[in-house]
C-alpha positions in Angstrom: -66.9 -61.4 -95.7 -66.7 -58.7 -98.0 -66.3 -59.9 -101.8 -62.6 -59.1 -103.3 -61.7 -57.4 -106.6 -59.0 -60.0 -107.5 -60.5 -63.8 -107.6 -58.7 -67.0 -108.6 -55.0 -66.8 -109.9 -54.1 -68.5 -113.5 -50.8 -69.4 -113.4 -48.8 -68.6 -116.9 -45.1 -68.5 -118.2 -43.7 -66.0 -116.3 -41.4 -63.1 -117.6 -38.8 -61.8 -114.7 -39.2 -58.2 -113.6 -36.7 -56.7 -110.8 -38.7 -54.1 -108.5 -38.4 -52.1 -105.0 -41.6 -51.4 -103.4 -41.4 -49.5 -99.6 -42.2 -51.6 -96.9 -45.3 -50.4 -96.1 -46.8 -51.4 -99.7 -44.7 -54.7 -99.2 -46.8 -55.5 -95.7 -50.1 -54.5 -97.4 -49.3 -57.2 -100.1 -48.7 -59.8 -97.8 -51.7 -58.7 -95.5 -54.0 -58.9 -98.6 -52.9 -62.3 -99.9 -53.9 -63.8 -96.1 -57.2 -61.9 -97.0 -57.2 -63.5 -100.8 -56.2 -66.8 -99.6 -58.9 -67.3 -97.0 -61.5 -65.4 -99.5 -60.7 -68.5 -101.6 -60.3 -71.2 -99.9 -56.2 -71.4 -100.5 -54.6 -73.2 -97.9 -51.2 -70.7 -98.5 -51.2 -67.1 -99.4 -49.5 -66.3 -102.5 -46.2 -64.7 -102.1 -46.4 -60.6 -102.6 -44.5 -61.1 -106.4 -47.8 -63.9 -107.1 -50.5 -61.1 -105.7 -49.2 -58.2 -107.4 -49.2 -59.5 -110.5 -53.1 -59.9 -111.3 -53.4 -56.8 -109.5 -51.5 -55.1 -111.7 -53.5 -56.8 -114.4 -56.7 -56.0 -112.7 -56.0 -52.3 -112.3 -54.7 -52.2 -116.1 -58.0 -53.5 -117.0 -60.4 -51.3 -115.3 -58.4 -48.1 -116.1 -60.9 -46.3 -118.3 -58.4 -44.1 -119.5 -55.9 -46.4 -120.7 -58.6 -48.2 -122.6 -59.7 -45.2 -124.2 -56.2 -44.3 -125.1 -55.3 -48.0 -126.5 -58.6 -47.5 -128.8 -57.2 -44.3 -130.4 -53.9 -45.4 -131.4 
């Protein structure tokens, strides 16, 4: 099986943030979280609000641009 870009999840404090995503991105979320689930031995998949969250923290940290930017200021 192909190796993932998101590994475990680190559960913190959570802060609420209201969203709409289409339905299509909504369906990908819950198809990758089977994937991440199975990847890692989870017996659940997280819910799509769980899964997006590192993902969104994943993509922050790998965008070479906004760390580029965040050095400048």
């Amino acid at each position: 099986m192909s190796k993932l870009r998101l590994g475990p999840i680190v559960d913190e404090k959570p802060v609420k943030l209201m969203i709409e995503l289409p339905g299509s991105l909504h369906r990908e979320l819950v198809e990758y979280a089977a994937v991440h689930a199975r990847t890692n031995g989870l017996s659940e998949p997280l819910t799509p609000e769980r899964i997006a969250v590192p993902m969104i923290e994943r993509f922050i940290a790998t965008d070479r641009g906004f760390a580029a930017a965040r050095r400048q200021r």
